[in-house]
C-alpha positions as CSV (number, residue, x, y, z in Angstrom):
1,X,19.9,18.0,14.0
2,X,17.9,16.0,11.1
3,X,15.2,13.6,11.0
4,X,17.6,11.0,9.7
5,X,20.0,11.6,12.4
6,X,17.4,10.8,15.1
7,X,16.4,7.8,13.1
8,X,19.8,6.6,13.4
9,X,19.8,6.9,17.1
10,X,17.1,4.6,16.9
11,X,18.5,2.1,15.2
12,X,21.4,2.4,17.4
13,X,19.8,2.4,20.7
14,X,17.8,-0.8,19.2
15,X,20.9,-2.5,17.9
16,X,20.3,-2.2,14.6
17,X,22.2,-1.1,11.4
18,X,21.7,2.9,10.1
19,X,19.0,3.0,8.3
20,X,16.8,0.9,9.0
21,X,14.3,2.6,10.6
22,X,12.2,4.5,7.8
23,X,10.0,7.1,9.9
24,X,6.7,5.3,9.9
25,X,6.7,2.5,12.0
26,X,5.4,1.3,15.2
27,X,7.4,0.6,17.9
28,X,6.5,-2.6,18.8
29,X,7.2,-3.2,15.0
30,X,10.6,-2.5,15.4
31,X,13.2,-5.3,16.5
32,X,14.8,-4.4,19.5
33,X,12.7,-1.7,20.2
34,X,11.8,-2.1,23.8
35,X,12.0,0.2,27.2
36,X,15.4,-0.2,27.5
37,X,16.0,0.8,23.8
38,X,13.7,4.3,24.9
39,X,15.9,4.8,27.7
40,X,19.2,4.6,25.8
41,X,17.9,6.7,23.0
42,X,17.1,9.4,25.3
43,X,20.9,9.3,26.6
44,X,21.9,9.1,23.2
45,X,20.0,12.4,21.8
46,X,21.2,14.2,25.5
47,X,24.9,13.4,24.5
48,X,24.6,14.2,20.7
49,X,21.9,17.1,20.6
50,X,22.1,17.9,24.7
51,X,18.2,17.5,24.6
52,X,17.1,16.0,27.5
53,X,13.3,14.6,26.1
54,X,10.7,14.2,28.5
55,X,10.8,9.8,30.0
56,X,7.4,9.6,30.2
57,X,6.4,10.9,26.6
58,X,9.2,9.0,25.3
59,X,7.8,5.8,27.4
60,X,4.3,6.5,26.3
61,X,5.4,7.0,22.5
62,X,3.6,3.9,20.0
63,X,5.3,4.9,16.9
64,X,8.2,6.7,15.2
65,X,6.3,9.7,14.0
66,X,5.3,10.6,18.0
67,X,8.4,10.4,19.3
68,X,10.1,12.3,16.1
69,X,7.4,15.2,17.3
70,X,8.7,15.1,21.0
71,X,11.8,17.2,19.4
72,X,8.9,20.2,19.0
73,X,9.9,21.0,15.5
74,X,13.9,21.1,16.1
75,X,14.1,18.7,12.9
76,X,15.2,19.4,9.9
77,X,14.6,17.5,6.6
């Protein structure tokens, strides 16, 4: 899996279009971004990468770049 594929699970799970989550932000920065987003991005990377990620690191994520660690370098560029 890639960094920009996660990204776009992001933007999905927030209703937004590919792309337009960069890396960097924070998640209260983002629009739609909210605990229900969290929640269905965690589905979503379980049905793509069949990773289930941990609900309460994902809940307790503030930004992009902490969540993006939770896959414990499984990422690539």
């Amino acid at each position: 899996m890639t960094r920009s594929e996660v990204l776009d699970l992001m933007c999905e799970a927030a209703r937004l279009p590919p792309g337009s989550i960069a890396g960097g932000e924070r998640l209260d920065a983002i629009p739609g971004w909210d605990s229900l987003a969290g929640v269905e991005f965690e589905m979503l990377v379980l049905s793509h990468f069949d990773l289930d990620l941990d609900t309460m690191k994902v809940t307790e994520a503030e930004t992009v770049p902490q969540l993006l660690a939770l896959f414990d370098g499984r990422l690539e560029d």
